[in-house]
N, C-alpha and C positions, 0 to 999 in steps of 0.2 A: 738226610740219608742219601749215602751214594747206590745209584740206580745200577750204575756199573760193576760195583763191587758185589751189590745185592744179585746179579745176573750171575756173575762168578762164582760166586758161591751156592748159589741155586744149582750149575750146572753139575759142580764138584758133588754133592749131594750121594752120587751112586757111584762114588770112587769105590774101586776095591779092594782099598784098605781100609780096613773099621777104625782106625786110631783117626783118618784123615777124615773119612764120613761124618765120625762122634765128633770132631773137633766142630765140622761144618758145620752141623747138626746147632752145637751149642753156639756158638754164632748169630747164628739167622733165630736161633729162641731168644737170645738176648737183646730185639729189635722189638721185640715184643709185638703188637697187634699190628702197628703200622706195616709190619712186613706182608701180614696176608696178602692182600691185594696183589702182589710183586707174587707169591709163592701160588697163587690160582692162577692168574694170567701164563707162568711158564709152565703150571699143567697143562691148560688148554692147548697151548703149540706145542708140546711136547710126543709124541708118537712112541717116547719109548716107556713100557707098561713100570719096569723098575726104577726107575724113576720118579714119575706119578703117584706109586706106592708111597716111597720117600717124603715126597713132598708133603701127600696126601697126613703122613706120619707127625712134620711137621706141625701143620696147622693144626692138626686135633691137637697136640701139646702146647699151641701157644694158645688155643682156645680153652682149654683145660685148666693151664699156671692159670690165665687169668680168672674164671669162673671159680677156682680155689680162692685168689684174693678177693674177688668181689663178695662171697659169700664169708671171708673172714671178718670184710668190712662191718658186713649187714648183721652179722653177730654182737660184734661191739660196739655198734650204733643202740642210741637212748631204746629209740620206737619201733625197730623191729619187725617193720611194715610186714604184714602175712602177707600180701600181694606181690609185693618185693622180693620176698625170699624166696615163695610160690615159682615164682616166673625164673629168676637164678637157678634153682630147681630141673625146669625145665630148658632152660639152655642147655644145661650137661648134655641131652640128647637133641635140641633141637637148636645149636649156636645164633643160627641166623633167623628165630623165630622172630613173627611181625610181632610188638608188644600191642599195635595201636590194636589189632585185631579183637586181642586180649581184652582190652580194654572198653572198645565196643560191644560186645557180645555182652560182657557184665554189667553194662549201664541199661542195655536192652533188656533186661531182667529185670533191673531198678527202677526204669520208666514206668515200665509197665505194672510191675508193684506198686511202685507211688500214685498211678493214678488210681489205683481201688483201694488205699489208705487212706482213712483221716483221725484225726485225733480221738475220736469217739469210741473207737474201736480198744477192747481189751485186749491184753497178752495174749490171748488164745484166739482172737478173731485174727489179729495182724499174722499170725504163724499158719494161721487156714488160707490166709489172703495168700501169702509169698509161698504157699505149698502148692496152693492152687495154679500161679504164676511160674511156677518152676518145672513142677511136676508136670500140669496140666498141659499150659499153654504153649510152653518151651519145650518138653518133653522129654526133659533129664530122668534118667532109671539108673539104678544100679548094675554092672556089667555082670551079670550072673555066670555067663556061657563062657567068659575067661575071666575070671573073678583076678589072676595072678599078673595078669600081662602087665610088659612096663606103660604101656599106656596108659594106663587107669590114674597114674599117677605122674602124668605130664597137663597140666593144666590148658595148654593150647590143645590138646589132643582131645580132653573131655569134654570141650569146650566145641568140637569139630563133632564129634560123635555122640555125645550127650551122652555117654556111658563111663562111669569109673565107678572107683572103690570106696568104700566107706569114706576115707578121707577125705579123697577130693573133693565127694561131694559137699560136706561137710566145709570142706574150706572155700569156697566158690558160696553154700550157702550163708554163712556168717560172714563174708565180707559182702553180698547184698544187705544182708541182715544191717551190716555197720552203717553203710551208706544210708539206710531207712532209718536211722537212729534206734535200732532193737537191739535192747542189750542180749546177742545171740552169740556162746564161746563155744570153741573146742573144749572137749573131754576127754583126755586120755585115758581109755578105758582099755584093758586089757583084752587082745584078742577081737576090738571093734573098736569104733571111733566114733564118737556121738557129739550131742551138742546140747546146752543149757542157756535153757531161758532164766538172765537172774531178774531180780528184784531189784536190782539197785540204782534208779533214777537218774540212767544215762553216765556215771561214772564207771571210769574201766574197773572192774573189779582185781583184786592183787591174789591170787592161788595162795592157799591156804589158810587167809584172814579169817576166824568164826564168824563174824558178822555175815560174813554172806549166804543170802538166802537164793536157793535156787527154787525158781515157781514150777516145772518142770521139765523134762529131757524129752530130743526132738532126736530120732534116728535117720536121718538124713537116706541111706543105704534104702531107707524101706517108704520112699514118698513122705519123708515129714511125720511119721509117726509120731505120736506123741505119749509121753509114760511117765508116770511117777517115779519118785526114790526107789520105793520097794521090787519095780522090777529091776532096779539094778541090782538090787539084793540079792534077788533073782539069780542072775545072771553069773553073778561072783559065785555063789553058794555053785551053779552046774559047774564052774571053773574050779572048784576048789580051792580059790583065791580068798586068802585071809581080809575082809574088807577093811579099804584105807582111806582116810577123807582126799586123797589125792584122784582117787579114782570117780571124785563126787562132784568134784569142782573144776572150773575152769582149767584149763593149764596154761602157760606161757607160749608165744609164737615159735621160739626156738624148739619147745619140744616139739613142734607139728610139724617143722621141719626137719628136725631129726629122724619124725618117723617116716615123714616121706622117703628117705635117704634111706632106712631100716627096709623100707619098702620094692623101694627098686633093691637095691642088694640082695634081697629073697626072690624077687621076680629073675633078676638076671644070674642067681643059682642056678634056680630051674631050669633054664636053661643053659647052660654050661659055657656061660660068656665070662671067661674068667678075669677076661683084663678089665672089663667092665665093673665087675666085682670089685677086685681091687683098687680100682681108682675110687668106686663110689664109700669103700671101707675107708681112703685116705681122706675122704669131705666129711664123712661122718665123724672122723679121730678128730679134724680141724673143728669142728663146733663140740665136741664135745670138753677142749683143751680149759 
């Protein structure tokens, strides 16, 4: 990469002609990530605010193509990592987030779970343990007082605040849940998001398969509650929601992250962030292709 040329064209940037600007523009996006560094450093010396702007324009767009490819990757990848996607997720708003952080935080849950586990312990003692752990000790809640914010659904934010939304919680609990070896999934449930305790002997279970038996549902949103089938039933029946074995069972990590993505786009409606919107509708079309 020439330094010189990358300077030059940095300054061209607030030319005032748009055909010269947008030429620039595409340029310096086509250096892809390597370039930032060069496009922050001639913020910082720079004094002139339109410019800045510009610059400023730039990086979010090479931060952005990228986080588009990366999450195309982790689409068409075997495994699907929910932590992985999770955190891709959460770049969209937080590029330069620490991951180690992330990953500390969620072991500190896991430790601490692990040492009040032992194999002795039934389905329903291990989901009091890690509720106890979670809810208790750590002091995760569900965010009542903003139920909509985009935070709720940025995993390093819930993770700093110990408040989010059905989801999140939900996804941060089942991947301790995985680390303990408890068979705990997401449940795409309409209008909420929950989690299932299955039955089945430590292999990943596949959505839809009859064989699979759920022992019962953990509401994450409400400290770990725990319920049978019938209050989903429940639950459907006040929805007016014709019941579907999809809404019973496990679901795949791509939908969790689709809803996350469903999610913020309703949060950043409400608030009338409209480029927001439409960039997070163009991540949403890319996993749904």
């Amino acid at each position: 990469m020439d330094n010189k040329e990358i300077d030059a064209l940095i300054r061209l940037l607030d030319d005032t002609d748009p055909e010269v600007s947008r030429h620039i523009e595409e340029r310096l996006l086509s250096y892809g990530r390597e370039v930032i560094p060069y496009l922050e450093s001639a913020w910082e010396s720079s004094f002139d605010p339109g410019l800045q702007e510009n610059i400023e324009g730039v990086i979010h767009k090479i931060q952005f193509n990228t986080l588009t490819e990366e999450l195309k990757a982790w689409a068409k990848s075997k495994e699907q990592d929910l932590l992985t996607g999770t955190i891709l997720v959460a770049r969209y708003q937080y590029p330069d987030l620490d991951e180690k952080k992330i990953h500390e935080a969620l072991e500190d849950i896991r430790k601490d779970a692990w040492i009040e586990m032992n194999d002795h312990l039934t389905a329903l003692e291990k989901v009091k343990v890690l509720n106890q752990i979670i809810f208790e000790a750590h002091g995760y809640s569900g965010n009542t007082a903003n139920f909509h914010a985009p935070q709720n659904s940025f995993i390093n934010s819930v993770l700093e605040t110990k408040k989010g939304n059905p989801l999140l919680l939900s996804v941060i609990y089942s991947i301790v849940a995985k680390e303990l070896e408890m068979p705990v999934y997401g449940v795409n449930l309409p209008e909420h998001f929950i989690l299932a305790y299955v039955n089945e002997h430590g292999t990943e279970p596949i959505p839809g398969e009859k064989e699979l038996k759920v022992l019962f549902y953990i509401n994450a949103f409400s400290k770990g509650s725990i319920f049978p089938r019938s209050e989903v039933d429940k639950f459907l029946i006040q929805l007016k929601i014709k019941p579907h074995a999809h809404y019973y069972e496990p679901c795949k990590n791509i939908e969790i992250i689709q809803r996350m993505i469903r999610n913020l786009i309703f949060a950043y409606t409400k608030l009338g962030h409209d480029e927001k919107v439409e960039e997070l509708e163009a991540l949403y079309s890319d996993l749904t292709e």
